[in-house]
C-alpha positions as CSV (number, residue, x, y, z in Angstrom):
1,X,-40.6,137.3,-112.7
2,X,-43.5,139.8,-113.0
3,X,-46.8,138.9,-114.9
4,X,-48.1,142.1,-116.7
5,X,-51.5,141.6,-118.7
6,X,-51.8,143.8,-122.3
7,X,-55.4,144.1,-122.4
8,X,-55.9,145.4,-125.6
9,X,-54.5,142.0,-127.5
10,X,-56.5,140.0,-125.0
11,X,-53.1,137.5,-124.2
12,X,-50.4,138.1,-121.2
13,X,-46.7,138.0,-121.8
14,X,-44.0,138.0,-118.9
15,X,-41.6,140.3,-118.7
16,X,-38.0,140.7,-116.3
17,X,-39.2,142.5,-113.1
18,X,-37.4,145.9,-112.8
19,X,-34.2,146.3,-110.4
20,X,-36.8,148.4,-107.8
21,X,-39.1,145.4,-107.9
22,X,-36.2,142.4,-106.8
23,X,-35.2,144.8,-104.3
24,X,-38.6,145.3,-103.0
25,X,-39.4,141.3,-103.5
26,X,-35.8,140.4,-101.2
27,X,-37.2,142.6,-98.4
28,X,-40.4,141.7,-98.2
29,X,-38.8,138.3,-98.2
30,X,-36.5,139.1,-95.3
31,X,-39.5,140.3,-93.2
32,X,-41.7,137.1,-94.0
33,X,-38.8,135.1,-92.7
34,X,-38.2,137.6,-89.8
35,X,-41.8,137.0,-88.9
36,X,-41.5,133.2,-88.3
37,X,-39.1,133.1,-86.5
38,X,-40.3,135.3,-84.0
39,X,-43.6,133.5,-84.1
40,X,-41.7,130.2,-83.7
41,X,-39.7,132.0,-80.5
42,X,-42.6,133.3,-78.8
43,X,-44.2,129.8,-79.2
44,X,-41.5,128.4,-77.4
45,X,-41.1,130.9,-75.2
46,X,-44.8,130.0,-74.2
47,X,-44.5,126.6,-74.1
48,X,-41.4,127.2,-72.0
49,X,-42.7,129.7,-69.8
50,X,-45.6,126.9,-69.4
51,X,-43.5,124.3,-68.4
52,X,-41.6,126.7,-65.6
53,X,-44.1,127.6,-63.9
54,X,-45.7,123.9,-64.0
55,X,-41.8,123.1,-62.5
56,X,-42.7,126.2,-59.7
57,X,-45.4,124.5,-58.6
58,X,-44.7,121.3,-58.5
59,X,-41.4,122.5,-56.6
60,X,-38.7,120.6,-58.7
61,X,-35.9,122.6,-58.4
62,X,-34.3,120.5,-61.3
63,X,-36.3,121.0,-63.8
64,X,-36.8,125.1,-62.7
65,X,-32.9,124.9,-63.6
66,X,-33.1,123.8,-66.6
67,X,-35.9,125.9,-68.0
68,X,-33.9,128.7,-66.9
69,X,-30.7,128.2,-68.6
70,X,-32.9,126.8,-71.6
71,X,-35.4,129.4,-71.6
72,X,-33.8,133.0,-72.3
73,X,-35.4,136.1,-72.7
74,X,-38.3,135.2,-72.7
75,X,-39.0,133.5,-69.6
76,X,-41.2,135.6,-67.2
77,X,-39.1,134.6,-63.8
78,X,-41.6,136.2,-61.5
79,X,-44.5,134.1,-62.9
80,X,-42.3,131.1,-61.8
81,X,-41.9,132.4,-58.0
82,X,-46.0,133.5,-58.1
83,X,-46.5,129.8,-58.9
84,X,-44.3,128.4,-56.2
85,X,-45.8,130.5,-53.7
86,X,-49.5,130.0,-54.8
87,X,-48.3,125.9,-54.7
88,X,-46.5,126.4,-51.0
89,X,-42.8,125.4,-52.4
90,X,-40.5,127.3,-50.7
91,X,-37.2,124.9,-52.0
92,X,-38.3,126.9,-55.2
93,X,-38.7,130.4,-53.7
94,X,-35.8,130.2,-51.9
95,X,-33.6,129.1,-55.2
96,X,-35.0,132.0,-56.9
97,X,-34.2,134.3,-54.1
98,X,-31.3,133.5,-52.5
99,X,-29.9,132.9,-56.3
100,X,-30.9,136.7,-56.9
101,X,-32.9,135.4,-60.2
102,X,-35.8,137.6,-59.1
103,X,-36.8,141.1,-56.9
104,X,-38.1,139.3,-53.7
105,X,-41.0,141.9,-53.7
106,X,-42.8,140.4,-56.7
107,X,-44.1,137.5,-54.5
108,X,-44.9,139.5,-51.6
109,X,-48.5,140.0,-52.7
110,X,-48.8,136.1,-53.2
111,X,-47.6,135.1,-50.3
112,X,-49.3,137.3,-47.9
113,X,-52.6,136.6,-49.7
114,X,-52.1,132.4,-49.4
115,X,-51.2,132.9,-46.1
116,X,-47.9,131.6,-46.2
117,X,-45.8,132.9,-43.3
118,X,-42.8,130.6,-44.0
119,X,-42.1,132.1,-48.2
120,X,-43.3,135.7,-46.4
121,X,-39.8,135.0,-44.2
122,X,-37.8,134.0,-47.0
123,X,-38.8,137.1,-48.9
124,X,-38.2,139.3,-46.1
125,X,-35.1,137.4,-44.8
126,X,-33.6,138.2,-48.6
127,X,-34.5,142.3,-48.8
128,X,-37.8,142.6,-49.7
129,X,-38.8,146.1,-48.3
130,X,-42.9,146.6,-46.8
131,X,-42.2,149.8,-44.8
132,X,-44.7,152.0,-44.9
133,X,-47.5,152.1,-46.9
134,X,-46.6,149.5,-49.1
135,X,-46.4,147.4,-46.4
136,X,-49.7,148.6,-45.5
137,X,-51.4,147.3,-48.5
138,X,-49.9,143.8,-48.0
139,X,-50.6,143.7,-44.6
140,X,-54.7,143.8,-45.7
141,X,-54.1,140.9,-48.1
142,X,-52.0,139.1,-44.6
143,X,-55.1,140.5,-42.7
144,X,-57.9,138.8,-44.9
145,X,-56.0,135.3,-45.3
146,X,-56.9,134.5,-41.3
147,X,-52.9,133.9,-41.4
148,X,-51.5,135.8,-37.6
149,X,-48.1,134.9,-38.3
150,X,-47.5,136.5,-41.6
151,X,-49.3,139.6,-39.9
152,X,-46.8,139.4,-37.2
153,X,-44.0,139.2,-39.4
154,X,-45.2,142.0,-41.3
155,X,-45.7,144.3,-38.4
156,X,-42.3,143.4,-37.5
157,X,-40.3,144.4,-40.6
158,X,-42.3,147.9,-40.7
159,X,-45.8,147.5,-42.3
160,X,-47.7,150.6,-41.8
161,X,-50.2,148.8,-39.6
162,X,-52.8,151.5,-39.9
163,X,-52.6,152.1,-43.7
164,X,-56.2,152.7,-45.2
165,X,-57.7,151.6,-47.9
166,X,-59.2,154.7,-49.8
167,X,-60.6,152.4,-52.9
168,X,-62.6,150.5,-49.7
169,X,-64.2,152.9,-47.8
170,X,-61.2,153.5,-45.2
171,X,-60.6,149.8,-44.2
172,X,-57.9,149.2,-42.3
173,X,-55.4,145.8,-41.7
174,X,-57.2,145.5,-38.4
175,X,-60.7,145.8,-39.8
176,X,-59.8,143.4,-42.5
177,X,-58.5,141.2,-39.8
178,X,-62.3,142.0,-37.8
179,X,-63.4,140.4,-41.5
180,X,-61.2,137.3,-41.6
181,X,-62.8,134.7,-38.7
182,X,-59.6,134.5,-37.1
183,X,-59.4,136.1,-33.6
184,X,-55.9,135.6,-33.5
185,X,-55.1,138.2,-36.5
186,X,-57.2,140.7,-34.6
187,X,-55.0,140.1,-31.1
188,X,-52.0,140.7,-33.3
189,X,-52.8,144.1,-34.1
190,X,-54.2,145.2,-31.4
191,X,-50.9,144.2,-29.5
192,X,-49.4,146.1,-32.4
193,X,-51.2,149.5,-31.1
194,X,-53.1,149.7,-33.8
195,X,-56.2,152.0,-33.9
196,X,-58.8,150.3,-32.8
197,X,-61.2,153.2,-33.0
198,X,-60.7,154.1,-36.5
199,X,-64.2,154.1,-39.0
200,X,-64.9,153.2,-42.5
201,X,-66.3,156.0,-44.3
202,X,-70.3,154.7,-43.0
203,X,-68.9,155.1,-39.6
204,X,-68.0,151.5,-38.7
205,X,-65.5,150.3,-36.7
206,X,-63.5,146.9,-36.2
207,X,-65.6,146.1,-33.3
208,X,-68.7,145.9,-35.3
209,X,-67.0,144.4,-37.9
210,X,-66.0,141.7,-35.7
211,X,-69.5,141.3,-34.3
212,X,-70.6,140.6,-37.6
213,X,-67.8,138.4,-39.2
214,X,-66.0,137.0,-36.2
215,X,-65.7,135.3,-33.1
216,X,-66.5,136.3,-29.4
217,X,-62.9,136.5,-28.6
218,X,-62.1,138.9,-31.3
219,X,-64.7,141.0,-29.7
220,X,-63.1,140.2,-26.3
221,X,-59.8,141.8,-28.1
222,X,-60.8,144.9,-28.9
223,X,-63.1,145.5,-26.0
224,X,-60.2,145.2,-23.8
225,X,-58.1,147.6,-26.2
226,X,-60.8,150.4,-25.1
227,X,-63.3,150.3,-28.0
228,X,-66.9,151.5,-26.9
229,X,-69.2,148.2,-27.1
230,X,-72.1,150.9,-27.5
231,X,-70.5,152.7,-30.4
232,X,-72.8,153.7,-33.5
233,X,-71.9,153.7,-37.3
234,X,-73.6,156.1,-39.4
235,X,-76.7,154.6,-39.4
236,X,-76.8,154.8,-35.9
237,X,-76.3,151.3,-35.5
238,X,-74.5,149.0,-32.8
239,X,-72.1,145.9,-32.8
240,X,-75.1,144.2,-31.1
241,X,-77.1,144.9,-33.8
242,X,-74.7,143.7,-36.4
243,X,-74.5,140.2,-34.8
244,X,-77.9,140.2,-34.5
245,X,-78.7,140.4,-38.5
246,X,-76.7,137.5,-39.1
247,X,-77.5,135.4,-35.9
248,X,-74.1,135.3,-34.8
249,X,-75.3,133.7,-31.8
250,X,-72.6,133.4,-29.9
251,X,-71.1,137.5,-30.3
252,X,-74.8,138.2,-29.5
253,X,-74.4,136.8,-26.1
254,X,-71.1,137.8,-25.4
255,X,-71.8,141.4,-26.4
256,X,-74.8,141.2,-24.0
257,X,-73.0,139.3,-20.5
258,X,-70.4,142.5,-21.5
259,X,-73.0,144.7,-21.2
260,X,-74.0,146.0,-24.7
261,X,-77.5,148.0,-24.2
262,X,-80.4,146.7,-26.1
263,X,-82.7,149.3,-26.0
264,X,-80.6,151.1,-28.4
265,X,-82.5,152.4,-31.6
266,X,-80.8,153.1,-34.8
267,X,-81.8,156.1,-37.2
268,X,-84.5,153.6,-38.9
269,X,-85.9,153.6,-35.2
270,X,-84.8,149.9,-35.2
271,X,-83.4,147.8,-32.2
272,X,-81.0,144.7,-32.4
273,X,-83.8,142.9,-31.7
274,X,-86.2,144.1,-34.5
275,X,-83.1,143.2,-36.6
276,X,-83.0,139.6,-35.3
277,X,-86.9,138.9,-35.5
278,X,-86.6,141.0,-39.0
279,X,-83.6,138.5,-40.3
280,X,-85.2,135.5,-39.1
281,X,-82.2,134.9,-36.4
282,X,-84.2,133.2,-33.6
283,X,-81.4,131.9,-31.5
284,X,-80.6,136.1,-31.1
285,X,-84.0,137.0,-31.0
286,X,-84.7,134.7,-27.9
287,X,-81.7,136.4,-26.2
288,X,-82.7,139.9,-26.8
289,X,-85.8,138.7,-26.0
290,X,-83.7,138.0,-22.2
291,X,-85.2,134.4,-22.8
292,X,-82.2,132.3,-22.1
């Protein structure tokens, strides 16, 4: 019923609401009721989408199964195979995959950045596609994670090993591989034929990126690939002079025995050893110093 108040007598009196009004009430109706139980389906479809990818990662195939067939729409599948990946449980990828429950591709990005070459297989092994310079893009997350055979393996299916990054000034897989510590990724593209003498946009190259960020045997790599131990950025600075900053010690004196020139000045008039004394790195300073 409707509850109309007469004002001028000061009292209310109900009357029948009109045939327009019920109708309007029963719709209005309708939608409130529509409205909870969508609110009580997305609920559960977050608690169930919760409790999937808690399964993912704790690589229970079982309970993945029956979220699945329990779940519905509005299970996010992929989620589940990021959270496998990111927790290393392949028994879970591959049900996923090999059960064509989800595009391969959606956990190519997770598993090239953990570093995990056996998943990377799986995904490949079932269709996922990283020609060209999609491939490219994946191979710098494979590149940064220090992991060589993931690299390998994406070289292999058709990576575009010398795909630049435009939104990082121009860095390539092998420059993110210079970055990663791990001389091994650097070997594996250099015996991919990458291009070892390729520059950011200041000029740099994986060489000096190595000096800086590496080890002497990623150095050793691309020297014997061809790159130019004496090569200068846009700064006019040297590899020697990027060890040098951060007292990598030990790329400092293998730059030097391969004979990297000291007496080189950069465009600040600067040598790697005003860098080392400048940056506090004694152990480099003593070397430039030809001390020991």
């Amino acid at each position: 019923m409707s509850r109309t108040e007469i004002l001028g007598r000061g009292h209310t009196i109900w009357v029948m609401p009109t045939q327009a009004e019920q109708s309007r009430n029963r719709v209005l109706l309708k939608a409130l009721a529509a409205l909870a139980v969508v609110g009580g389906l997305l609920y559960m479809g977050v608690s169930a989408q919760q409790g999937l990818n808690h399964a993912a990662e704790r690589g229970r195939v079982s309970e993945v199964q029956e979220f699945l067939k329990a779940g519905g729409i509005f299970l996010n599948r992929s989620l589940a195979l990021e959270s496998a990946i990111s927790a290393g449980k392949g028994q879970v990828v591959r049900y996923l995959v090999e059960g064509k429950l989800v595009n391969p591709e959606d956990g190519l990005m997770a598993a090239a950045e953990s570093g995990r070459a056996n998943i990377l297989r799986v995904l490949l092994e079932n269709g996922a596609d990283v020609r060209g310079d999609k491939g490219g893009q994946i191979l710098w997350r494979a590149a940064q994670s220090g992991n060589k055979e993931s690299v390998y393996l994406l070289l292999r299916y058709g990576a575009n090993r010398d795909f630049a990054n435009s939104a990082d000034e121009q860095l390539t897989p092998l420059m993110y591989a210079a970055y990663s510590g791990e001389p091994g990724v650097v070997k594996a593209f250099v015996d991919a034929h990458a291009r070892v003498h390729a520059q950011t946009t200041k000029g740099k190259n994986a060489l000096m990126l190595a000096s800086e960020w590496n080890k002497p045997l990623a150095c050793k790599y691309l020297l014997q690939a061809g790159v130019d131990i004496n090569a200068r950025d846009s700064h006019g600075q040297t590899a020697l002079m990027a060890a040098a900053k951060v007292d990598n010690d030990d790329v400092v004196h293998y730059l030097l025995s391969c004979g990297a020139s000291r007496k080189i000045r950069d465009k600040a008039g600067k040598s790697a050893l005003d860098y080392a004394i400048e940056r506090g790195s004694r152990r480099s300073a003593n070397r430039l110093r030809n001390l020991n």
